[in-house]
C-alpha positions as CSV (number, residue, x, y, z in Angstrom):
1,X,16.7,94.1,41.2
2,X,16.4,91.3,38.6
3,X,14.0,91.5,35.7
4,X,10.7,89.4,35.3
5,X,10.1,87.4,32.7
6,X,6.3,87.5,31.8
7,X,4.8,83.5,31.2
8,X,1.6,83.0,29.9
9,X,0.0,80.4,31.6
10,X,-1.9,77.8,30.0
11,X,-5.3,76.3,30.5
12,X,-5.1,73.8,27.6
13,X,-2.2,72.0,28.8
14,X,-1.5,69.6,31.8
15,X,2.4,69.5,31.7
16,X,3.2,73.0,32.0
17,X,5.5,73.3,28.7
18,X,5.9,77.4,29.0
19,X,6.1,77.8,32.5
20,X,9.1,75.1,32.6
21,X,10.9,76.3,29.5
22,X,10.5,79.8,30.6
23,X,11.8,78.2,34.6
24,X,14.9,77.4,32.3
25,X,15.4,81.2,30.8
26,X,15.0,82.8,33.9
27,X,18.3,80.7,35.1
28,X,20.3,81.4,32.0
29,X,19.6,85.2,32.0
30,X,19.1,85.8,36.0
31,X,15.5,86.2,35.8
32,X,12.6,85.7,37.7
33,X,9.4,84.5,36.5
34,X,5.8,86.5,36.4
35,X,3.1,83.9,35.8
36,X,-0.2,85.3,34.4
37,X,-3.5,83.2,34.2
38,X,-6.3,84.2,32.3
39,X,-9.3,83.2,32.9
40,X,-12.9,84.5,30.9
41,X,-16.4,82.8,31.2
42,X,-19.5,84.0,29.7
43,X,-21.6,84.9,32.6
44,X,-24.8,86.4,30.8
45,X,-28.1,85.2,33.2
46,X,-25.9,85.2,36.4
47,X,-27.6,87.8,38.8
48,X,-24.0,89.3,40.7
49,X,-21.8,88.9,38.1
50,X,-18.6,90.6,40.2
51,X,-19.0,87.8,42.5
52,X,-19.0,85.5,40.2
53,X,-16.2,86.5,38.7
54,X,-14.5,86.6,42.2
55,X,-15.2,83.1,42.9
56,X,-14.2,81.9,39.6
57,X,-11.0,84.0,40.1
58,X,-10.3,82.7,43.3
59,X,-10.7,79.0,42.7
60,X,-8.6,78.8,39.6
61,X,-6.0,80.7,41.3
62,X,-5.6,78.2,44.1
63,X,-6.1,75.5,42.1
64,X,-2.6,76.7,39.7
65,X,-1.1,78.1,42.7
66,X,-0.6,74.6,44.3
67,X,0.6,73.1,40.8
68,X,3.4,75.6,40.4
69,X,4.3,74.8,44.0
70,X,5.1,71.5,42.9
71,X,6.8,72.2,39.7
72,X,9.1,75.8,40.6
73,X,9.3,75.2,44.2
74,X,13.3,75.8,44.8
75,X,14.1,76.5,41.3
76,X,13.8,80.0,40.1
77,X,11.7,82.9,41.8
78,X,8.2,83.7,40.7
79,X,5.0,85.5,41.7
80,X,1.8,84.5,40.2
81,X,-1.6,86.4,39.6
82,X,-5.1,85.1,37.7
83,X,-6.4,87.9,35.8
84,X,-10.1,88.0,33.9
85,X,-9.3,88.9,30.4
86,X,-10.7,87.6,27.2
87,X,-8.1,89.9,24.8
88,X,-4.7,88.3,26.3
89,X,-2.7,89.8,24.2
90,X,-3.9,93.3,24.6
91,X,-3.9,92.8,28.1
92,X,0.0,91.2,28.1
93,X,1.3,94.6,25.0
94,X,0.1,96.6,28.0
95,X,2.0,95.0,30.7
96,X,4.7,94.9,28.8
97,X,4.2,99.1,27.7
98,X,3.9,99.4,31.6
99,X,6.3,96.8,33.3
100,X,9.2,96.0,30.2
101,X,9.8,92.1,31.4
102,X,13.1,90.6,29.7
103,X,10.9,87.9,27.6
104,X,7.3,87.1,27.3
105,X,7.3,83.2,26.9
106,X,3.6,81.2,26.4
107,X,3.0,77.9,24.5
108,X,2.2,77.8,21.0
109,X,-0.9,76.0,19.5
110,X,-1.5,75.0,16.1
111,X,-4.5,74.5,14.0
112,X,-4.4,71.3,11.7
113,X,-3.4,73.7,9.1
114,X,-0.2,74.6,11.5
115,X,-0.6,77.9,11.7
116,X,-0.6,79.3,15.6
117,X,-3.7,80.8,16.9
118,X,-4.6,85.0,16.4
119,X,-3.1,85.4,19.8
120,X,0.2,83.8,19.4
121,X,0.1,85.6,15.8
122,X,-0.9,88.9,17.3
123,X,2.1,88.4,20.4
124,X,4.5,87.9,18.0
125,X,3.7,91.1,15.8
126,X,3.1,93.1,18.9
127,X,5.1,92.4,21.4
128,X,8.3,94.8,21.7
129,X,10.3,92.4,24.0
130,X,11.7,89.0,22.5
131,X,8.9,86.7,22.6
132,X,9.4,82.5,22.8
133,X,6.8,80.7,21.4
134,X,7.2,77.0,23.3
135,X,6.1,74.0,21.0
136,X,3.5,71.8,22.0
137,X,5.0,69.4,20.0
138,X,8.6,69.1,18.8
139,X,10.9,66.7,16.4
140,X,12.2,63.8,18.5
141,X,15.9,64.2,20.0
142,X,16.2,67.6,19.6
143,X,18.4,69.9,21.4
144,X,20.5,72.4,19.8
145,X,20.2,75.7,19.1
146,X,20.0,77.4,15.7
147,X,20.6,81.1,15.1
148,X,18.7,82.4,11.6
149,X,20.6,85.7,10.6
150,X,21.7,87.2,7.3
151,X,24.8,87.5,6.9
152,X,25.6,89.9,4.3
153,X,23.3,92.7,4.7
154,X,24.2,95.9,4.8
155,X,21.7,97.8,6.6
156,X,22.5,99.0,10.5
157,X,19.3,97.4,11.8
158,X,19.4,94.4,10.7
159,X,23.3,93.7,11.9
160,X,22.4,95.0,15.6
161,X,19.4,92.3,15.0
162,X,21.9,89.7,13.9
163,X,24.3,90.4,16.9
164,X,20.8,90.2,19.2
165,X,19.7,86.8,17.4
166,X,23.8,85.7,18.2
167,X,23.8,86.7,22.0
168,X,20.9,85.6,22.9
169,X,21.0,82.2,20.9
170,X,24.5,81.2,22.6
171,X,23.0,82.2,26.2
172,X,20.9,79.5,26.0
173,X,22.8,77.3,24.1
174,X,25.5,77.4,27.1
175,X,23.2,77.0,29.7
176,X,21.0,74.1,28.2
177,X,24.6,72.4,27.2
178,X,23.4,72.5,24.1
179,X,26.1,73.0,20.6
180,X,24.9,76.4,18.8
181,X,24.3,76.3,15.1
182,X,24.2,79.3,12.6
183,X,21.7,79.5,9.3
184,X,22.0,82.1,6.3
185,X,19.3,81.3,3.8
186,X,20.1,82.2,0.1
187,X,17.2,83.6,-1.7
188,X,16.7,81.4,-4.8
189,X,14.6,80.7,-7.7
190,X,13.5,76.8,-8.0
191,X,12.3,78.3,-11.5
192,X,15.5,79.9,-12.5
193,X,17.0,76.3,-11.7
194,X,14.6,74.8,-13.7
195,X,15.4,76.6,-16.8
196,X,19.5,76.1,-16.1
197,X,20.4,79.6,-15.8
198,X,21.3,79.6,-12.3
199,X,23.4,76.7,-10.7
200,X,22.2,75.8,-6.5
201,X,24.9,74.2,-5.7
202,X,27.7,76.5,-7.4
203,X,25.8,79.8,-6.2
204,X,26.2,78.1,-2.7
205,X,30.1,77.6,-2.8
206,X,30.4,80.9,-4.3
207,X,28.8,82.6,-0.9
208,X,30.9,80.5,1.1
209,X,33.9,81.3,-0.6
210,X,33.1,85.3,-0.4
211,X,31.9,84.7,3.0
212,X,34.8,82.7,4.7
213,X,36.5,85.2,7.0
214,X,32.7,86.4,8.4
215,X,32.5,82.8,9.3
216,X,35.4,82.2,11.1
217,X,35.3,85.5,12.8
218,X,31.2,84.0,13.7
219,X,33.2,80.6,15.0
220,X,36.0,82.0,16.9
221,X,34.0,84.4,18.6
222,X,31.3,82.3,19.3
223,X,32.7,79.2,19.8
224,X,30.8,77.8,17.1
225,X,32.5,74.7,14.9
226,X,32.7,75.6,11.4
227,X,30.7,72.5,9.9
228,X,28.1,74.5,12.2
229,X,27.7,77.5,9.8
230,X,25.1,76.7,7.3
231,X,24.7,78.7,3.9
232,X,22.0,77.2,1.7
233,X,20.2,78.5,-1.2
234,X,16.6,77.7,-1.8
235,X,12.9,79.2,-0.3
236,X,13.9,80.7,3.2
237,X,11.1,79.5,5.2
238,X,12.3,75.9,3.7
239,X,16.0,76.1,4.0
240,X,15.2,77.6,8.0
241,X,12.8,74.5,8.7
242,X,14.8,71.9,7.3
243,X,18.3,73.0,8.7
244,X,16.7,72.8,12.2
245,X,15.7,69.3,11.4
246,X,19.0,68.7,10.2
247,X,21.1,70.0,13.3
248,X,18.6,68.4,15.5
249,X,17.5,72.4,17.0
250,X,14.9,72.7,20.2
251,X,15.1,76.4,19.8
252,X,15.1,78.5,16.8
253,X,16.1,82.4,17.5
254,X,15.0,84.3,14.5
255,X,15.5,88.3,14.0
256,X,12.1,90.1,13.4
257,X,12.0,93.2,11.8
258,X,8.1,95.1,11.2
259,X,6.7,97.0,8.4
260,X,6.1,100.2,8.3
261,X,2.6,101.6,7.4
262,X,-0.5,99.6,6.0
263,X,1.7,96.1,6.8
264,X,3.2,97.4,10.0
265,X,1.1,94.4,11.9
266,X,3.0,92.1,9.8
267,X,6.7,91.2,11.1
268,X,8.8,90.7,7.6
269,X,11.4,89.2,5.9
270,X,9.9,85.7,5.5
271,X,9.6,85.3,9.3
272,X,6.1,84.3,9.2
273,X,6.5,82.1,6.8
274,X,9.5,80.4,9.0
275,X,7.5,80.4,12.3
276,X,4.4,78.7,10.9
277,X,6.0,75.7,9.7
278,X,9.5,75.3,12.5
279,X,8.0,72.4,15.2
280,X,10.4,73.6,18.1
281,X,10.9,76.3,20.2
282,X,11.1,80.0,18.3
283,X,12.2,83.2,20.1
284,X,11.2,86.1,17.9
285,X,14.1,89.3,18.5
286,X,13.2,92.4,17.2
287,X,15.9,95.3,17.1
């Protein structure tokens, strides 16, 4: 039996942007695809509110039903429910508890200050299956795939996250015919630079150099060019959003690791920084 992957529907948008990039993962990893649409009106002064609610069900449900006709018919499997819910993503953490789909994918939205809304923000932290974030918007030409991982830590988790980040970033990157690039940020001081005592550019030949067999173990067993390996120092969230420019990236997979106590809703090591300014696709893997 093959697993679901869980889309979030839309109402905002007329072209469908999760639904078809999620039509896409469910090919590449064998999938099928579990459509949810939420609908929630405020009904206060309606007299038979259940029925209300039934008809309002009802109509949006046949009016989605027939698009998705037209956009999945033949291409992937999929079932398809509308659900009255105004907390989606309390609603989708216990479908998920319940049902454990591959992937949760929904589009992203962005306030002017491009940050994503409290859902997409409270998915992310929440949600213990990889969860893809589809842009809205993305940079022009873009198609590859960029893999963020660290590559010289030293802690159990976070290499089983890296080797998730890797398998699941060339998956799609094979079946989108896409080339697969790798980042490793260096934590750096612009201030230390400032002040001459630590050199960018020697500090980032110096990783390289102590990192060269790592690589080409990364390339060969990958199939990843070596020019595709990227070690640059600098802010993370930076270096991330401006090597996915660079490499031309429609999807960034990044490893997300949580917090443990007060900050446990918070998701770590820079990666919120990362995922509010990257303008492409971002699947968040957690261990």
């Amino acid at each position: 039996m093959k697993n679901d992957i869980l889309v979030i529907s839309d109402q905002q948008e007329q072209n469908y942007t999760a639904i078809l990039q999620a039509a896409e993962l469910a090919i590449a990893y064998d999938c099928n695809l579990h459509i949810v649409n939420f609908c929630h009106e405020n009904l206060r002064g309606i007299n038979d509110i259940e029925q209300a609610k039934r008809k309002v069900i009802h109509n949006l449900h046949e009016l989605n039903a027939h698009k998705l006709v037209n956009s999945l018919q033949g291409k992937v499997e999929y079932n398809f429910e509308t659900v009255w819910e105004k907390d989606i993503h309390t609603w989708v953490s216990h479908y998920v508890q319940e049902h454990k789909p591959y992937m949760v994918v929904k589009t992203g939205h962005r306030s002017e200050a491009l940050f994503y809304t409290p859902t997409d923000w409270h998915l992310l932290r929440e949600c213990n299956v990889p969860m893809l974030i589809a842009a809205d918007h993305k940079w022009q030409k873009a198609r590859n795939v960029l893999a963020t991982i660290d590559l010289e830590t030293e802690i159990g988790d976070k290499k089983q996250l890296n080797g998730k980040v890797l398998r699941n970033a060339s998956i799609i990157a094979k079946h989108i015919n896409a080339e697969l690039h790798i980042a490793y940020a260096l934590p750096f001081s612009p201030l230390l630079r400032k002040l001459g005592i630590i050199d960018k550019d020697k500090l980032e030949d110096e990783h390289k150099t102590a990192l060269k067999e790592q690589m080409s173990l990364l390339a060969q067993s990958y199939g990843i060019k070596a020019d595709h390996i990227h070690i640059k120092a600098g802010q993370v969230d930076k270096v991330i959003t401006s090597i996915a420019a660079d490499c031309n990236a429609s999807i960034v997979v990044v490893g997300t690791i949580g917090r443990a106590g007060l900050d446990q809703k918070l998701i770590g090591n820079t990666a919120e920084s990362i995922l509010s300014l990257l303008k492409t696709d971002v699947l968040a893997i957690k261990p």
